[in-house]
N, C-alpha and C positions, 0 to 999 in steps of 0.2 A: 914637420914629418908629413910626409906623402906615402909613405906605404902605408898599409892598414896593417894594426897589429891582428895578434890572434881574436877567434871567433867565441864571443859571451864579454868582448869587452867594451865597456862603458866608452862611446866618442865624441868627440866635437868635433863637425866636418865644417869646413868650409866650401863651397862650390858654387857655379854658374849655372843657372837657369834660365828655360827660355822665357821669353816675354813677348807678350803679343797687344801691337799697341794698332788704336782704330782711329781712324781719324787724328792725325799725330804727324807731327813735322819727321821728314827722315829721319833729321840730325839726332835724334830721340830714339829711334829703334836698335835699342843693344842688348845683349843677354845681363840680368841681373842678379851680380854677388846674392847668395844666400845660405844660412850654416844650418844646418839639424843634427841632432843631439838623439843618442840610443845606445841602444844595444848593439851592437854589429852581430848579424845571426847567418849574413851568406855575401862569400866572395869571391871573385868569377875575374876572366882577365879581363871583361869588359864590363862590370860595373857592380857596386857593391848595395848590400841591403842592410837597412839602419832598422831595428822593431821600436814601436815608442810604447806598445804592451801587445801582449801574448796570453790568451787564455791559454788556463790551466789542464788544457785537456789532453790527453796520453795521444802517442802516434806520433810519425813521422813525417807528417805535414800540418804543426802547427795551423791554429790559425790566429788573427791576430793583425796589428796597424802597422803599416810597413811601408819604407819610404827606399825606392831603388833609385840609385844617383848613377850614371854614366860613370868610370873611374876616369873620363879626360877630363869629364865635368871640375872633379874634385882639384880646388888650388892646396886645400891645408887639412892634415886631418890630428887631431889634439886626442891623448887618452884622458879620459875621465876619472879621479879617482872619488 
């Protein structure tokens, strides 16, 4: 699954990120696989937001740990139950 379902749901993402290597043979610099796991609390046609927690405080702009992925980034996205 590559869509993302609806928003309060539990997901496994899978996606590409960048990498930044120093001193490093070419052949070695490529973006690398990597998956995070949340909430889904915001999605946008250019890229979605995963929460891993959220204080409890009222209002409209939570605050809270938040991990935004590019959605071309994204190869796989898994629901959680």
């Amino acid at each position: 699954m590559k869509r993302f379902p609806k928003i309060s749901t539990r997901v496994h993402v899978e996606w590409m990120d960048c990498a930044g290597y120093v001193n490093a043979p070419l052949s070695l610099a490529k973006p690398l696989p990597c998956w995070s796991e949340g909430i889904l609390v915001k999605k946008t046609k250019d890229y979605v937001v995963l929460a891993s927690s959220q204080y409890r405080d009222e209002g409209d702009d939570p605050t809270g740990d938040y991990t935004a992925i590019p959605s071309v980034w994204v190869k796989n996205v898994r629901v959680l139950k």
